[in-house]
C-alpha positions in Angstrom: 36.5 32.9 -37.9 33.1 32.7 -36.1 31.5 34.7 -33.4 33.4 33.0 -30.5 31.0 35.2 -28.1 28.0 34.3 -29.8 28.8 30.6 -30.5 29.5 30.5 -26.6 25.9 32.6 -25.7 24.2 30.2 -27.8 25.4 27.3 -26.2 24.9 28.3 -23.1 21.1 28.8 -24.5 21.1 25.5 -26.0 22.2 23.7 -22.5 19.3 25.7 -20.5 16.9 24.6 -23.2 17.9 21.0 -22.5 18.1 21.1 -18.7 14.9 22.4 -18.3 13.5 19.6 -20.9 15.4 17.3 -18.6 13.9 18.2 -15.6 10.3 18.4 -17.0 10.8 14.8 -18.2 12.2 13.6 -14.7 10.0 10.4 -13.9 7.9 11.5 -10.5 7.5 8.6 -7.7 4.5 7.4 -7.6 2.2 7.6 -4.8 -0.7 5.6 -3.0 -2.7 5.6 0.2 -3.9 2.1 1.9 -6.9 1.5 3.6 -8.3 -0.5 6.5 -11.8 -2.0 6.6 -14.1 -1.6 9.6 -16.3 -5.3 10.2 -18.6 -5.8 13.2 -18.3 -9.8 14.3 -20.4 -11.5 16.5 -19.0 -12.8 20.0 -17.0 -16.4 19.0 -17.8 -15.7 15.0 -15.7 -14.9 11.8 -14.9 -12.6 9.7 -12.3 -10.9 7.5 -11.1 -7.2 7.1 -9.4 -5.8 3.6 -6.2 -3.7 3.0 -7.1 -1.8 0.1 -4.4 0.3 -1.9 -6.4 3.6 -2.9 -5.5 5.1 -6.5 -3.2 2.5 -7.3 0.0 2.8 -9.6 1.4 0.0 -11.1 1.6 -1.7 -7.8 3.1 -5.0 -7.6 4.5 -5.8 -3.8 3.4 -4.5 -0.6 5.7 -5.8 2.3 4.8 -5.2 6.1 7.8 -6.5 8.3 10.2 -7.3 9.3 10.2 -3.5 11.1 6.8 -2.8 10.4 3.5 -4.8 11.3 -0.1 -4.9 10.9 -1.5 -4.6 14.6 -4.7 -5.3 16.5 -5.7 -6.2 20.3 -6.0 -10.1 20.6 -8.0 -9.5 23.8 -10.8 -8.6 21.0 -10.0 -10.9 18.1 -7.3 -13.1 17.1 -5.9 -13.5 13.0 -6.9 -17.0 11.5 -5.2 -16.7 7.8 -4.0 -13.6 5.7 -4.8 -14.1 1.5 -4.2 -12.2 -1.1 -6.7 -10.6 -3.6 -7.1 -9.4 -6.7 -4.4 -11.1 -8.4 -1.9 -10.5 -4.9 -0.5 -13.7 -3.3 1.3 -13.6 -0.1 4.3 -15.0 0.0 5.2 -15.4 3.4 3.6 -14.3 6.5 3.8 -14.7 10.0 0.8 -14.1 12.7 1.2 -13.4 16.4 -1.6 -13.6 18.5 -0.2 -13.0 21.8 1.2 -9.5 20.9 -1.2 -8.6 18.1 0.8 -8.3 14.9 1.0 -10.0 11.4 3.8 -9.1 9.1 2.8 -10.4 5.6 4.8 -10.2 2.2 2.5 -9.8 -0.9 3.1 -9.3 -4.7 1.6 -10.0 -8.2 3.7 -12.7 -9.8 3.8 -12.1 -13.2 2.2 -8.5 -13.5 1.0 -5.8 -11.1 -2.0 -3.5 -10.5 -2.5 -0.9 -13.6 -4.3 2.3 -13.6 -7.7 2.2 -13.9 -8.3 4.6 -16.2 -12.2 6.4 -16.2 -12.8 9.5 -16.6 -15.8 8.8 -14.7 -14.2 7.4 -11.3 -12.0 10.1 -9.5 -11.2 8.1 -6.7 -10.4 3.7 -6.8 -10.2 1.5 -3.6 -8.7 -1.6 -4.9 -8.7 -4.3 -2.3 -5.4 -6.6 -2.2 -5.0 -8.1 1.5 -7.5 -10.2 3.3 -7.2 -11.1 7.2 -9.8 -13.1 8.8 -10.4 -12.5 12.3 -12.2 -14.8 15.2 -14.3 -12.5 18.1 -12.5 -13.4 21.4 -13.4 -10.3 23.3 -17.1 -10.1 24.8 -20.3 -7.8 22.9 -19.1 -4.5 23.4 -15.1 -4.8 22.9 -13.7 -2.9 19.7 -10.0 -2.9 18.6 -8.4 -0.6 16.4 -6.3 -1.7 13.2 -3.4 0.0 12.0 -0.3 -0.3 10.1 3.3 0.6 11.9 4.8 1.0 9.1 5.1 0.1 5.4 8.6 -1.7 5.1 7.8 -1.9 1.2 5.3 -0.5 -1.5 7.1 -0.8 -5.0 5.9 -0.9 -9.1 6.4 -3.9 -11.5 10.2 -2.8 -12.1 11.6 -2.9 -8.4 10.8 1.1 -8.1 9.2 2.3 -4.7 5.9 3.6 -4.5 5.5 6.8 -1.7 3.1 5.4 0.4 1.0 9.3 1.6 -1.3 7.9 4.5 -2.4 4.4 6.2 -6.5 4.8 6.9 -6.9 2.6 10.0 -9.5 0.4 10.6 -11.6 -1.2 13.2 -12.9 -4.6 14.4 -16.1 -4.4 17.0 -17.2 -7.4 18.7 -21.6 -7.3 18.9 
């Protein structure tokens, strides 16, 4: 008759060995940063900001609402249209001008943002959002740009992306 002591050492060994391999293989969330351009406009012109994701995973949608909201001071310049770019569409969107918010929902039909991979680059700024902006405040005026909140940042199979920090950015009127 075997070892019953040893069989039962060893397979407490054996289940270790594959619990650690388990852990070590445990699929990480991804994680990505977004950033907010700065623009100078002229007093009455146009012009448009970008939302770029920084390092980007696989991303595929980016949704800002219902609870969070893209925000700016429409006594400086009101939002005229949101696009996507670089292969991002938006999908629905909604602007409000009186309380300075645009909640926007974006994604890459058929596909999504894939690593850029360069051993040269160590650090990628990929823009995806576009908002155009028309100067209602007079020379002088500035208004910052931010992000509430991020009500969804996910990869090509449904998975969330941890979203680590939200650069703001900044509109000045000349």
């Amino acid at each position: 008759m075997p070892n019953l002591k040893l069989l039962k050492k060893f397979s407490l060994s054996l289940l270790g060995v594959l619990l650690i391999a388990l852990a070590g293989c445990a699929e990480q969330p991804f994680s990505a940063s977004l950033a907010i351009s700065k623009i100078a406009i002229p007093a009455g012109g146009s012009k448009s900001i970008q939302i770029s994701i920084i390092n980007p995973p696989d991303a595929k949608t980016l949704q800002i609402g219902p609870t969070g909201a893209f925000t700016f001071d429409p006594a400086v310049a009101i939002v005229t249209s949101v696009h996507g770019l670089n292969g991002f569409q938006i999908f629905a969107s909604s602007i409000d001008n009186i309380g300075g918010k645009v909640r926007f929902s974006a994604g890459f039909p058929g596909g999504s943002i894939r690593p850029i991979l360069n051993s040269g680059i160590s650090m990628i700024e990929l823009p995806i959002i576009e908002i155009t902006f028309t100067a209602v405040g007079v020379a002088g005026t500035a208004s910052a740009l931010s992000v509430t909140s991020v009500d969804m940042l996910a990869d090509r199979n449904g998975k969330d992306i941890v979203l680590t920090s939200v650069k703001p950015g900044e509109i000045k009127v000349e």
